[in-house]
N, C-alpha and C positions, 0 to 999 in steps of 0.2 A: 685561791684567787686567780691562778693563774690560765686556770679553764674558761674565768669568766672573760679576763679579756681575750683570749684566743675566740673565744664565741662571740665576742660582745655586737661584731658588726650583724652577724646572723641575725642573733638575738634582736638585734633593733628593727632592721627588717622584715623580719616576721611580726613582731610586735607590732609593727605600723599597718603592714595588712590585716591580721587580725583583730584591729579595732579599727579601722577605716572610717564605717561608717559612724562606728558609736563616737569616734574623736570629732567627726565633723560638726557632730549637731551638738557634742559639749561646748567645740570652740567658737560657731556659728550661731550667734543670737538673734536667730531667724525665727520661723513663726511654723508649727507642724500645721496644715489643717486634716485631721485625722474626721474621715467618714466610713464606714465598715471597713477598717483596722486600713484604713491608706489610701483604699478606692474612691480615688476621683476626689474631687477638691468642692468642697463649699461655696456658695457667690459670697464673697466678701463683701459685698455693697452695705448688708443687713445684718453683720454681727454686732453683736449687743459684746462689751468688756467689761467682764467684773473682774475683785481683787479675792483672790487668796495666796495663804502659804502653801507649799507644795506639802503633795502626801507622805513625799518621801524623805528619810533619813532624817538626820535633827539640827541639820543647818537652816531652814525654815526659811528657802529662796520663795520671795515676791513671784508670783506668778498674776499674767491677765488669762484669762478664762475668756473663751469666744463661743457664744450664745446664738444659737440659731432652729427656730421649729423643735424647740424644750427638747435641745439634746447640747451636748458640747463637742463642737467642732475645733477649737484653734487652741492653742496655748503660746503663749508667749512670755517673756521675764519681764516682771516691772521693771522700767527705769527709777522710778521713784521709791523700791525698795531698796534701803540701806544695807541689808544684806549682799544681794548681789547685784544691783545694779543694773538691771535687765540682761542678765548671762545665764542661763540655765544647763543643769547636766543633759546627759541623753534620756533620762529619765523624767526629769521633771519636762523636757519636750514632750514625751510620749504620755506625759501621765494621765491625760483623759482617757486613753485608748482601756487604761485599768478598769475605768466602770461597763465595759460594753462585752466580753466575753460572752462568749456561746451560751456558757454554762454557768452562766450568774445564776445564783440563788434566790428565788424569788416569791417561794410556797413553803410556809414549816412543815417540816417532816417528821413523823415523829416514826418510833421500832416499832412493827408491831409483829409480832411470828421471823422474827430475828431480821427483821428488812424494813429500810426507811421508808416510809410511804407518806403520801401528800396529806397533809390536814389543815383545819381554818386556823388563822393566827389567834382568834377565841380560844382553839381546841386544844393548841398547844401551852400558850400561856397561862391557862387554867391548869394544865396538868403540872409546867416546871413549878407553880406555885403552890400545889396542893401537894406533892415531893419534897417540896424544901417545908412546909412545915410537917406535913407528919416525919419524915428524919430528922426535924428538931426535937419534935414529939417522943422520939423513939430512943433518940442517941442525942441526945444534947445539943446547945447549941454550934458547937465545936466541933459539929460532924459535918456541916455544909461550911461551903467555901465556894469564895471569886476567885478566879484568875484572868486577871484582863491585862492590858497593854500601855505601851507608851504612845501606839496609835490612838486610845481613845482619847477621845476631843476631854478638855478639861472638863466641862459638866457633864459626863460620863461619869471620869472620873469620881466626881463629888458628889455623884448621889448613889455609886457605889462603897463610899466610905461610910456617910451616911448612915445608908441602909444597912451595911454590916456590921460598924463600931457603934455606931450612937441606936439603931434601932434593931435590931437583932441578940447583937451585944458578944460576938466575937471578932476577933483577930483575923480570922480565919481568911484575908485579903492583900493578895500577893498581883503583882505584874510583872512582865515579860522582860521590863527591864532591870531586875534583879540579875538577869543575863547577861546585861551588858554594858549597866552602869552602876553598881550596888559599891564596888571598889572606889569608886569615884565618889561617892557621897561619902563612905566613912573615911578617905582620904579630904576632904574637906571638913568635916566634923571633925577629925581626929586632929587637926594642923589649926584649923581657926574655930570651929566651935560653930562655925555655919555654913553651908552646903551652896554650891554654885560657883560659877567662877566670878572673879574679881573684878574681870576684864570684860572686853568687848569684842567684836569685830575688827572695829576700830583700831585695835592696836595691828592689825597685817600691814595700815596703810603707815605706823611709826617703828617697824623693829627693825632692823639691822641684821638680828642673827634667826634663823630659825632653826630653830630642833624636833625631830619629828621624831619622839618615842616609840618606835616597833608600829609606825603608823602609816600605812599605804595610801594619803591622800589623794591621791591624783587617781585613785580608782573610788575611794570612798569617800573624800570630801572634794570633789573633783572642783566645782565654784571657789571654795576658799581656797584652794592650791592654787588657782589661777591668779587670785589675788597676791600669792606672795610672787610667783612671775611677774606678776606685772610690776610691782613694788623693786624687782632684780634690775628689771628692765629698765625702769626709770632711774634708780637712783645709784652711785656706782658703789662697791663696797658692802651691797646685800648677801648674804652669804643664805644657803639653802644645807642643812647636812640631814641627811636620812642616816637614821640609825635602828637595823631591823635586823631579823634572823635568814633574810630572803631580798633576793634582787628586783625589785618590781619596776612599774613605770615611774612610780616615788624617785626610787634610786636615779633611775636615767636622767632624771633632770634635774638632779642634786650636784650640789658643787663637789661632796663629798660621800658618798654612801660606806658607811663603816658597819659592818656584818659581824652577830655577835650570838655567840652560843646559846639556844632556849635558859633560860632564867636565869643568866646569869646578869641579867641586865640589872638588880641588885646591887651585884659588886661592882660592876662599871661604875653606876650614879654614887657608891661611897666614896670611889677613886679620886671620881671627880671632886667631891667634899673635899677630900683629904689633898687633893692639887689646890683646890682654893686657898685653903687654911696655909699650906706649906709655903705658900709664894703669897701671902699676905695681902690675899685679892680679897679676903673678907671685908666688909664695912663695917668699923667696929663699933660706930655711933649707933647703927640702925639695929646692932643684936644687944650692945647693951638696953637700949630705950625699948627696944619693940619685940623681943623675944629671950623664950627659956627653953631651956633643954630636959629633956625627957627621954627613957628609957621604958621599953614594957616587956611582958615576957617573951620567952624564944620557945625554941620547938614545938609550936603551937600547935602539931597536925593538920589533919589536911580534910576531914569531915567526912571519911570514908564510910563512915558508919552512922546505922542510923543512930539518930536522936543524940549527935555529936552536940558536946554542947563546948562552950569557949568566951571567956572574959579576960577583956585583958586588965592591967594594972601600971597606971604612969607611974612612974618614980622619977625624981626630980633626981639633974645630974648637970654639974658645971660646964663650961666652955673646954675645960681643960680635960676633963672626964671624955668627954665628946670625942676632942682629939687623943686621945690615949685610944677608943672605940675604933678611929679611923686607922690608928695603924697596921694592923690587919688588912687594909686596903693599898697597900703602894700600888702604882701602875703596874709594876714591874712584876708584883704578887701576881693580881687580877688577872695579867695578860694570859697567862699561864692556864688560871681557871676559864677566862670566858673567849679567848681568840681574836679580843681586840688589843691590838698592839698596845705599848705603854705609850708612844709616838701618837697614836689615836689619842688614846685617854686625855695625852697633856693638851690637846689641840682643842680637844670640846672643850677641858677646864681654862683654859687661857680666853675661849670666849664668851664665854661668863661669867669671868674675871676681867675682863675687860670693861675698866668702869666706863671708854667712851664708845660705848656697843650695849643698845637697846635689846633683850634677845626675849623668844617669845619661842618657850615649850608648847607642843600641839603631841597629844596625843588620845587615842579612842580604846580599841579594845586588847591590841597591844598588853600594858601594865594593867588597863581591869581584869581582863578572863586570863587571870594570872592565881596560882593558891596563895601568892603573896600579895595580892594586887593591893590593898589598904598600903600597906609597907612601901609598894612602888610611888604610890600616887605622895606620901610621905616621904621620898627620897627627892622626888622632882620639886616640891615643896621647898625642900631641906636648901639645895642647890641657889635657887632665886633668893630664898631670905638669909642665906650669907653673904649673899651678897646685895642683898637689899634692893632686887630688880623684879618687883612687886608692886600693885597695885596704879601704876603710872603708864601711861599710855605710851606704848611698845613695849612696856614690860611686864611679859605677863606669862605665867604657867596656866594653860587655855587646855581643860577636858571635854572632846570634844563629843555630841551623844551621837547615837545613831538611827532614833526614830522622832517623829514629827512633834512629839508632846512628852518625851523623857523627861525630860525635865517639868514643862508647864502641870503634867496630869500626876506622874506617878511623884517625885522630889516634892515639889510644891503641893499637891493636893494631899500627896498622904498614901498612896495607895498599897503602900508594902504594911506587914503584920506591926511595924514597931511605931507606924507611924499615926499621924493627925495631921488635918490642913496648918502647916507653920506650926507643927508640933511632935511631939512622941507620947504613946501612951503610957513611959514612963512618970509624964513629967504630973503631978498634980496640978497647979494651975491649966497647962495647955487641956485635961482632959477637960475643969472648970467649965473653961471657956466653948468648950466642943458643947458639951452638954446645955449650957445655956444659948447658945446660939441655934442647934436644932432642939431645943425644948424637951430632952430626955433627961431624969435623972442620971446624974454623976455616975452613979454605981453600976448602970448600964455600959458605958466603956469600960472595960478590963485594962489594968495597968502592964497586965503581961502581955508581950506577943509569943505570938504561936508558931505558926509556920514559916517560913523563909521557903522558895520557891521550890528547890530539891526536896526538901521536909516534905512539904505540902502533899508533893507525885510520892514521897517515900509514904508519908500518912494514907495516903490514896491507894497504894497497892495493899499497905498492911490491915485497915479496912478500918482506921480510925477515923479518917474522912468516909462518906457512903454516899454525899451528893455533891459533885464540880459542877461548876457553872462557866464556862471559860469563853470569853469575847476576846474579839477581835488578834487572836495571835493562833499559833498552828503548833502547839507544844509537840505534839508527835510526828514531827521534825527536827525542832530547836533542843530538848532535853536532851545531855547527856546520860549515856549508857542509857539509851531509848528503849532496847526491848524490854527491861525489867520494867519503866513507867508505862509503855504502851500497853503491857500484859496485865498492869494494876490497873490499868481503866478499863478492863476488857472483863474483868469478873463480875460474877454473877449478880453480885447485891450493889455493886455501887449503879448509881444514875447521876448520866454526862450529858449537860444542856452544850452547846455548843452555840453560840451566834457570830455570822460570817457573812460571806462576801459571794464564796465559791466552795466547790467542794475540797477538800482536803484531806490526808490523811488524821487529823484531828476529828471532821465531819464524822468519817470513815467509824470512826470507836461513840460516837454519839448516839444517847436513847431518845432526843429532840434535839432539833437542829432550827433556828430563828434567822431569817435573813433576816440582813441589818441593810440599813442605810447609809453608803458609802460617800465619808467626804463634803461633798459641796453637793449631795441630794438632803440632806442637813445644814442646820445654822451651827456650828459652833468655835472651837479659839482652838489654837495650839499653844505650848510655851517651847521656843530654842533654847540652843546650846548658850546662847550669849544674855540669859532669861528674859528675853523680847517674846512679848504675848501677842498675839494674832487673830484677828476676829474674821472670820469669813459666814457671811451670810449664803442660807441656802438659795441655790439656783436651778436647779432642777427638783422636779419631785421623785422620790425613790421606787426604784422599779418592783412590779410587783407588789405584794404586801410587806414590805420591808420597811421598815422602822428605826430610829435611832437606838443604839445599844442602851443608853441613859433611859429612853421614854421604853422597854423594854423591861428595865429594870424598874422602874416607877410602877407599870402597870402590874407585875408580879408583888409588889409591894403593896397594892392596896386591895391585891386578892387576897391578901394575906393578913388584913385587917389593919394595917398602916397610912391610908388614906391622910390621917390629918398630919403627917411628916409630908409629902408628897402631895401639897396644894394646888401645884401649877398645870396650868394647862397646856395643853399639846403647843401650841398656839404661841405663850411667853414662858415659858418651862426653862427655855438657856438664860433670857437677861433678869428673870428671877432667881434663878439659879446662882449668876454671878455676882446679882445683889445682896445672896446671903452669904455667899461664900468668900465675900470683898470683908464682911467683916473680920474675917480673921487674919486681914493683912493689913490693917489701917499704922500708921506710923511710920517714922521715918527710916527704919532700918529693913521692913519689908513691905512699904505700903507699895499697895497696886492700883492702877488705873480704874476709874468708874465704864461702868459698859459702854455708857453715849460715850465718851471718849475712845474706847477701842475700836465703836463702828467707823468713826471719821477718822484714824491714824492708819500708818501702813504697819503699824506695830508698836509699844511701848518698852523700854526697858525697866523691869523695877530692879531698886527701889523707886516708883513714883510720888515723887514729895514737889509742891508745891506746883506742879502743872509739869515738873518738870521730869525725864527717864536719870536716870544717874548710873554713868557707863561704865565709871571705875570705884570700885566700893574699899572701903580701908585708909581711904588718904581725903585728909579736911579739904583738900584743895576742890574735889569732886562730888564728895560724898556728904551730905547734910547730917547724916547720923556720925560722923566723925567729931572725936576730942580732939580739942587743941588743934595745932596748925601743921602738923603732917599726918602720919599713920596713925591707925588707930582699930584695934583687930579686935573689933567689938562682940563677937561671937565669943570669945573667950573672958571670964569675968574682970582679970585683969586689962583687957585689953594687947595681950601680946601673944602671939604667934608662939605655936609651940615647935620644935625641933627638935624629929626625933630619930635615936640612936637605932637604927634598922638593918641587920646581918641579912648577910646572904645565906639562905637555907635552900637545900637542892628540893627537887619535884617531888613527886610522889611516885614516881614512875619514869625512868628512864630508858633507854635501849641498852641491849644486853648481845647476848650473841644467838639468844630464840630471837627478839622479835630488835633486829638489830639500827629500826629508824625510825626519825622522829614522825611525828604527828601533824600537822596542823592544819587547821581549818579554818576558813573566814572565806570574805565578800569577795564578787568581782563588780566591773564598772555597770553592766548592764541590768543585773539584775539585785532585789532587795529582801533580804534577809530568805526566807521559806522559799519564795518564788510563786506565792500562790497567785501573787494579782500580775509581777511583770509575766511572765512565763504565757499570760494571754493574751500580751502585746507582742504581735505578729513580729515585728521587726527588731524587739529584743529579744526574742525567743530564737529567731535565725539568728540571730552574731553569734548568740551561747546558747543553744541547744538542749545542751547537757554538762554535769559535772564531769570534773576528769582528774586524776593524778599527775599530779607535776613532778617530775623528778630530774635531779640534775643530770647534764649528759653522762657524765664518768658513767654515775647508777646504773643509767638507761644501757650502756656499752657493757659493763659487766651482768647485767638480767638479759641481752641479747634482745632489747625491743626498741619500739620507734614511735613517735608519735602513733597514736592511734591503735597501735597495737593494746592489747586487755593483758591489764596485771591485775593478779588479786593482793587486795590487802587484808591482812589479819591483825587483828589484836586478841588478847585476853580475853575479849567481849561479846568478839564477832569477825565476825571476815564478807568480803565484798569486792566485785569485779569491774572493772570501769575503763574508760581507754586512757592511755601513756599520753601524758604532754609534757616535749621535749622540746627544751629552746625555743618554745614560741612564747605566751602572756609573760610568764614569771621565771624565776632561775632559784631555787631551793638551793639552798648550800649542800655536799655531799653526805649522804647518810638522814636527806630528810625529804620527808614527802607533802605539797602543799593538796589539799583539796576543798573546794568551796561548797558549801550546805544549802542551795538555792535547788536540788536536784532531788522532788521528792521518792523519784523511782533509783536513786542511786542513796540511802539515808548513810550517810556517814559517821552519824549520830547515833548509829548502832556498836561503835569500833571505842567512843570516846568514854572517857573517866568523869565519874561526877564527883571527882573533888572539889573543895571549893576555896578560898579566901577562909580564916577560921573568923575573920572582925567583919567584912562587908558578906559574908554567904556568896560570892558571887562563882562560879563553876569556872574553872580554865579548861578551853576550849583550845590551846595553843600546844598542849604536849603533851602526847601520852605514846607509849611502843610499838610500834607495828615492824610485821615482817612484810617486806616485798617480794612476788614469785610471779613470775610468766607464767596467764594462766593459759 
């Protein structure tokens, strides 16, 4: 610690010039007008404003759209979005710039004599459809597979679950955010029995305390970070604590930043339990009436292998059992194991404990791309409902997504192998109702799921899948331990549809390649993090022959003799869309908004019950599907909140004296997730360029390098050369290395472990061994 503040003023320093520009236009709710990437300014006199949610990340900031000679020139933040309040990142200012690249894709291309070449969108949608049934034909229906995104707009979504569960009649239907928020869903399933969070927005402007699980806001959810500033600002007695493996810009402007050893954040959140329980900060009213204790199995593995498979099993265990569990945690233990003082530990538990302190958990990828992530997101859980600082506004444990429709498309429509729109193909009623809503016999949905996203790529290379079809995401960048998937897509017998934006290293492995229609050159919704649904109407027409990925998928479907599933026309195809697919959410515990309603709102939150969004779910005071006159934790059949007994269990991989540092990888401010769309905005591509390795000074002084100088990194996997960043964005603890995955000439994603969660399948992307060398 003591390097960090001998650096600390350096560090800010440089931190402030190297994001200069990017801080200005996050903190400046000014207006970009973007004309060939910046050139020259537009006449204002004649912009036309429309409303959407922004493309990026899964905070789903109000943006106005500025309309001139059918292009988009301006961007600016609603005032009238509830979200942010007319405040946008550096991204959602620059976010039109994302449809205009050089190198938009604008002609399908299909292989032919081993190289892309141009063909009519006839030519090629004939071909991906006349493939996907003769390898049905061939190899089952089990042998083709979607892989699509939490970018795609929700009727995307739903008419590729559709088409794959109800009319096809496989599983075989995964998306991208099984990456990055799969931990998070069975940490909601697994605590309450239903998926989403509790809360709202709403709660930044009533909490008191914020805690920020292993979460870099102020680079990744940079809007809602602003909001708890402001909330410091105003009111006195706001308290900020970042609690992470790394020193970021989070840290700097945290009242408190406590640094804590890769996965041991486990035993931290016990400790804290076990501070609550020991100093009699629990609420004993609210665990006798509203929750039960539960224990499941332990050394669960880590999904190293294929066709890992994993069930767990609740066993029911008293209050006192619990505590007997948490002994094993004293601070004093913990400190020991994870590096945060027992001084820290009792500081976080006392404000938790703190019945007159509103406090409000916020964490993203942190505890999900974790091998324990279910267990984490059940620990965070654990914390608030002993202390009964739950579903009440300012208090709230808030998982936060990271793409535009994670939530609305992939959670809510269904789009992973286990799921149904507001359902599971486990469930017999939910398939019922799937079935009779699109008009397929029952026995058409399969009660088993298939794939989970790593399976999928593992299915994929061992040749039990033979045809992918993959929209709107860039796997061969995002998947860990990349070259074994990228080398399974690259063999001889499989065929890869690809539909995009731009070209990509994904494009790159493609036998057809389908431009799509990006955004707001389509009509369609997104759903946020705070499940607020979003309707944007299209305003431009899409360049080129480019098409929606949904009317895409429609048209392969009724080459393939499915026509009377897929009735709607080009024309009303989204609010017929949402017409059918409203039906499976009528009612007060998940009813949603009618379409004319969504065109005229800035967004809705469900449950929609009686005209009205309902912001905090669990508690009668708010929530119309509530019993009685408090809580009421209706996902589970009892009505009570489960809490559960979760040990700390080490990685799957740590450092040794071969490969002696830690790993991790994630976002920076400027750029989103692959990099395929900002990396063509001129002016975020100059702040961040390129990836680089972060490493603390000490590191940096014993490997004899300097900013900018090239170290190689190696793992088990792969090895990889990139330049040294030292004391400028971020500050690694020693013995670790950070680097960001937005950099597809630098894949970093060749070095990592595709282990996963063994309950949510979700891959940790935060820790795996490498060695450092001057190269």
């Amino acid at each position: 610690m003591s390097s960090i503040q001998i650096n600390r003023r350096n560090f800010i320093k440089k931190m402030a010039i190297a994001s200069a520009a990017a801080a200005a236009a996050t903190l400046f709710p000014g207006i970009i007008f973007p004309n060939d990437q910046l050139k020259g300014l537009p006449d204002g006199d004649d912009i036309q404003w429309k409303k959407s949610p922004c493309r990026f990340c899964g905070v789903g900031c109000g943006l106005l759209i500025g309309l001139q000679n059918s292009k988009a020139v301006a961007v600016k933040g609603d005032p009238a979005s509830a979200v942010n309040k007319g405040l946008c990142c550096v991204k959602g200012y620059h976010s039109v710039l994302a449809l205009y690249g050089k190198d938009r894709l604008t002609q399908p291309l299909i292989r032919r004599d081993g190289k892309l070449q141009p063909a009519t969108m006839k030519e090629a949608l004939d071909l991906v459809a006349s493939k996907m049934k003769d390898t049905i034909a061939q190899h089952g229906k089990d042998s083709v597979a979607i892989y699509g995104s939490g970018q795609w707009t929700i009727p995307d979504g739903y008419v590729a679950s559709k088409f794959m569960k109800g009319v096809i009649g496989t599983n075989n239907l995964e998306a991208n955010a099984r990456l990055c928020m799969a931990s998070a869903v069975t940490g909601f399933m697994t605590s309450f029995g239903m998926d989403e969070p509790m809360g709202c927005y709403e709660d930044f402007d009533h909490a008191d305390v914020f805690v920020m699980w292993g979460n870099n806001m102020a680079e990744m959810h940079p809007v809602l970070f602003s909001r708890m500033l402001d909330q410091r600002l105003r009111r006195n007695g706001v308290k900020i604590i970042d609690f992470a493996t790394r020193t970021t810009r989070t840290s700097m402007a945290s009242d408190r930043s406590i640094l804590f050893k890769p996965q041991t954040d486990l035993a931290v959140a016990n400790a804290i339990c076990y501070e609550i329980l020991k100093n009699n900060w629990h609420n004993r009213g609210f665990l006798q009436k509203h929750c039960v204790f539960k224990s499941g199995k332990t050394n669960i593995g880590y999904g190293l292998e294929d066709n890992f498979k994993f069930t767990d099993e609740p066993k029911d265990m008293s209050l006192e059992q619990f505590r007997a569990f948490l002994e094993d945690y004293r601070p004093e233990k913990v400190e020991k194991l994870s590096g945060v003082s027992a001084k820290d530990i009792k500081y976080m538990a006392s404000l938790y404990g703190d019945p007159n302190k509103k406090v409000m958990s916020v964490w993203c990828m942190g505890p999900n791309q974790h091998t324990r992530g279910t267990w984490m997101n059940n620990l965070i859980y654990n914390i608030h409902l002993l202390t009964g600082k739950i579903s009440t506004p300012g208090n709230s444990p808030f998982s936060l997504t990271g793409q535009p429709s994670a939530c609305g498309t992939v959670r809510e429509v269904g789009t992973l192998t286990h799921a149904l729109p507001y359902g599971s193909v486990d469930n017999e009623k939910a398939r019922e109702k799937a079935a009779k809503i699109w008009g397929v016999p029952v026995s058409n949905i399969s009660p088993k799921p298939t794939y989970h996203t790593v399976e999928m790529f593992r299915a994929l290379d061992r040749g039990d899948i033979k045809f992918i079809w993959i929209q709107t995401t860039n796997p061969m960048v995002t998947m860990p331990k990349l070259k074994r998937y990228r080398n399974g897509a690259k063999k001889e017998d499989r065929f890869v549809v690809v539909s995009d934006v731009y070209p990509t290293p994904t494009t790159d492995v493609a036998d057809v390649v389908l431009p799509a229609a990006m955004w707001i050159e389509r009509e369609g919704m997104f759903g946020n993090s705070e499940r607020r649904t979003q309707h944007f109407e299209q305003m431009l027409q899409p360049q080129g022959e480019a098409i929606s990925d949904a009317w895409q998928m429609i048209e392969v479907a009724r080459r393939m003799g499915y026509e009377k599933y897929f009735p709607w026309t080009k024309e009303n195809h989204v609010g017929k869309i949402w017409e059918e697919y409203y039906k499976f959410h009528e009612g007060d515990k998940h009813g949603i908004a009618p379409y004319e309603v969504l065109k005229k709102e800035p967004g809705v939150i469900w449950p929609y019950v009686n005209g009205k969004s309902t912001k905090w779910r669990y508690h009668a005071k708010y929530d119309p599907a509530a019993k009685g006159d408090s809580f009421d934790f209706y996902g589970k059949p009892d009505g009570k909140a489960w809490i559960w007994a979760r040990p700390y269990e080490p990685p799957p991989e740590s450092p040794d004296s071969e490969y002696p540092f830690w790993l991790n990888t994630g976002r920076v401010l400027e750029h989103w997730h692959s990099g395929s769309m900002t990396r063509r905005v001129a002016v975020l591509h100059q702040a961040v360029p390129h990836a680089y390795a972060e490493l603390h000074p000490s590191d940096a002084t014993k490997l004899g390098v300097k900013t900018g100088d090239k170290v190689k990194l190696t793992s088990r996997r792969g090895s990889i050369v990139m330049p040294a960043s030292v004391n400028e964005r971020g500050l690694p603890t020693e013995g670790q290395v950070f680097v960001p995955f937005f950099d597809e000439s630098l894949l970093i994603n060749e070095l990592t472990l595709d282990s996963f969660c063994p309950i949510s399948r979700q891959p940790d992307y935060k820790k795996c061994a490498v060695k450092v060398e001057k190269a």
